[in-house]
N, C-alpha and C positions, 0 to 999 in steps of 0.2 A: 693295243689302242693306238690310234694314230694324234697325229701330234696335234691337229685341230678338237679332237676329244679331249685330248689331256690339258687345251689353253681353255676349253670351256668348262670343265670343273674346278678346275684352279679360278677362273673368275666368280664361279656360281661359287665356291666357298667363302672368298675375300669379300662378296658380297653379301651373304647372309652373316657372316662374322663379323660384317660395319654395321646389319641391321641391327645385329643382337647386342653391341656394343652400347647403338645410341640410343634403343630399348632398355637396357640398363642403367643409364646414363640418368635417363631419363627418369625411371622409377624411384632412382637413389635421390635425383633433387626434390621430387615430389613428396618421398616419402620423408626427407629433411625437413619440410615446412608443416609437414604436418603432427599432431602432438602421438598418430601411433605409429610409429618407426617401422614396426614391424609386420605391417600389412603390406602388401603388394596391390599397388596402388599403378591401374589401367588406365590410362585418358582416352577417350573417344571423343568425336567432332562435339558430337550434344553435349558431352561434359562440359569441352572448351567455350563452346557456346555459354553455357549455362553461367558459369565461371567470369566469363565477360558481365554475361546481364547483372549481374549480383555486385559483381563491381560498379557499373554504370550506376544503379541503382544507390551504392552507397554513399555516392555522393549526396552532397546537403546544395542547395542551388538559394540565393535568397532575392531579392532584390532591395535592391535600397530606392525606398518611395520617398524622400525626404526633399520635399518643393516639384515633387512630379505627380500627377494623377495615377492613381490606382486602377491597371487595367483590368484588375479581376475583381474591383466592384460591378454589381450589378449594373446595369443601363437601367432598367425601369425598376424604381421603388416602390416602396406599399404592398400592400395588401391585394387579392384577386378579388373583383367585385363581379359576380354575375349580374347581368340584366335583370329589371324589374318590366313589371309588363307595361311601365310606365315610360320606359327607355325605348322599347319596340314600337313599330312604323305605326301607324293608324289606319290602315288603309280606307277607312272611308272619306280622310280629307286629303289621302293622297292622289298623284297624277303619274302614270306612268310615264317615263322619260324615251327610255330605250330599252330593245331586246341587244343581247349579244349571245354568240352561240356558236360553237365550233365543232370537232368529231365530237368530244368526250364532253361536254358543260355546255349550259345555255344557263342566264341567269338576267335577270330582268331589272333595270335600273329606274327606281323609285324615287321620285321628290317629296315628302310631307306638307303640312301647309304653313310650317315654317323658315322651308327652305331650302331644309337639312337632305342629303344625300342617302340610299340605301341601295345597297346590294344584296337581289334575292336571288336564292335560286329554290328549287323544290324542295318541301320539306322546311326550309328556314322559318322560323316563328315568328308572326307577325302578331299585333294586340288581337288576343280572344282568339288566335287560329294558326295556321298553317297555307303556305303556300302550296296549291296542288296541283297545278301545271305552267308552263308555259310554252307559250307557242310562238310563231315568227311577229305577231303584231298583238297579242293578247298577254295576261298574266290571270293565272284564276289561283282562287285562296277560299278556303274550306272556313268561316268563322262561327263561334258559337256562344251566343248570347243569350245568356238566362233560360239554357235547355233547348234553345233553338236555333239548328246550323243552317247558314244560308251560303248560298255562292257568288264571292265581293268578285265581280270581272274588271279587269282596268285592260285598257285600250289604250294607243298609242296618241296620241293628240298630235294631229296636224296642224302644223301654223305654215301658213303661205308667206310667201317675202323673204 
């Protein structure tokens, strides 16, 4: 063998020898903390991993609220109330306001005859009906009244000035 053969087996063994060292080293602390001594106990990354989260985990985190707001109450209180058909638009004493309309949505901006604002778009439920199209200056809605469906159309109202 010549002499760069024999400095690199000598190194390849000082160095599987420090592997196996801190390989055992290793097992002996592991298997110390645990209650069976006598299993030969492997770590791998996901173990270490796991190991971490479980600790994380075991923490208790609290907060002290005492003269501060509560950020993990609710924002909105009560109970969920659906619409009665009494809360939906009228459109017979409504006036169309505006269309708006882009690639994906178009929906048709409604006044009542009290004032109040609505946003339609197709489909939306309006008293006794459905909204069934809109177009660039039109809104048409599907209504049915005592068996009888008619077609309510609202048009955009012009005001000069």
């Amino acid at each position: 063998m010549t002499l760069r053969a024999i400095r690199f087996v000598v190194a390849l063994t000082v160095v599987v020898a420090a592997g196996l060292l801190v390989t055992a080293l290793t097992d002996v602390s592991q298997a110390s903390g645990t209650p069976n001594s006598g299993e030969v106990v492997s770590s791998s990354p996901s173990q270490e991993a796991r190991e971490r989260i479980n600790r994380i985990r075991r923490n208790e985190f609290f907060y002290q609220s005492f003269g501060r707001n509560d950020p993990f109450r609710t924002l909105v209180g009560g109970e969920y109330q659906p619409l009665s058909g009494a809360e939906l638009v009228d459109l017979n004493t409504a006036r169309l306001v505006g269309i708006m309309w882009g690639s994906d949505d178009r929906f048709g901006l409604v006044e009542d005859g009290d004032g109040f604002g609505y946003i339609l778009r197709v489909g939306d439920r309006v008293r006794n009906g459905r909204v069934s199209a809109i177009r660039t200056e039109q809104l048409t809605a599907r209504i049915t009244l005592y068996g009888i469906t008619n077609t309510v159309l609202l048009k955009i109202e012009r005001t000069e000035g």
